[in-house]
C-alpha positions in Angstrom: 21.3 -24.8 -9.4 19.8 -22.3 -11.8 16.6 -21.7 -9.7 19.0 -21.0 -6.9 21.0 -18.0 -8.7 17.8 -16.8 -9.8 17.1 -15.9 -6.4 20.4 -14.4 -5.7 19.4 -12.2 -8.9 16.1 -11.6 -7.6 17.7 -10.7 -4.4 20.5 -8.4 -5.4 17.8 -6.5 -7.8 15.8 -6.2 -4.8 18.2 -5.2 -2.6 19.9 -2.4 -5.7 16.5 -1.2 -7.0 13.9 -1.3 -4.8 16.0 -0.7 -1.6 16.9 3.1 -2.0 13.3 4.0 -3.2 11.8 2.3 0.2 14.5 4.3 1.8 13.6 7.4 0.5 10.2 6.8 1.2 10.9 6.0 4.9 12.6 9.3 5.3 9.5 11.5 3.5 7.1 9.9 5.5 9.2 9.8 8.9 8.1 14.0 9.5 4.4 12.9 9.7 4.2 9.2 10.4 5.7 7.0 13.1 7.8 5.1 11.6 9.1 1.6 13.5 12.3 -0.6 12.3 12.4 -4.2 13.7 15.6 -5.8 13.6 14.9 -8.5 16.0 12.4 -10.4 17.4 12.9 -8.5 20.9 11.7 -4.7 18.8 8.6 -7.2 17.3 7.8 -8.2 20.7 7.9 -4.2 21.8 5.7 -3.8 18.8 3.3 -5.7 19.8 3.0 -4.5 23.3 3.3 -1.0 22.0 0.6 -1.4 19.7 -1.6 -3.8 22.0 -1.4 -0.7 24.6 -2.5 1.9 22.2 -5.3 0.1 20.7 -6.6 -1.3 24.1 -6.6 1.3 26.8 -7.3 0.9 30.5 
């Protein structure tokens, strides 16, 4: 039981700390990078082809 709220410490650190400075970073870097957020596993799939296309033209 004590391992298991130590991850949901670890996890709400995470999630307070880190979070906002990945964020921040994300929206720097957005003006000169493209940037890609996968929320399923349909945008990985896209990713993939995307990339695969890009890296292997024909």
């Amino acid at each position: 039981m004590k391992g298991t709220l130590n991850s949901y410490y670890t996890v709400w650190l995470c999630h307070t700390k880190l979070t906002p400075h990945y964020r921040k970073y994300v929206d720097r870097v957005n003006a000169t990078k493209q940037v890609y957020h996968l929320r399923s596993r349909q945008d990985i799939a896209q990713f993939y082809q995307t990339i695969a296309a890009q890296t292997n033209p024909t």
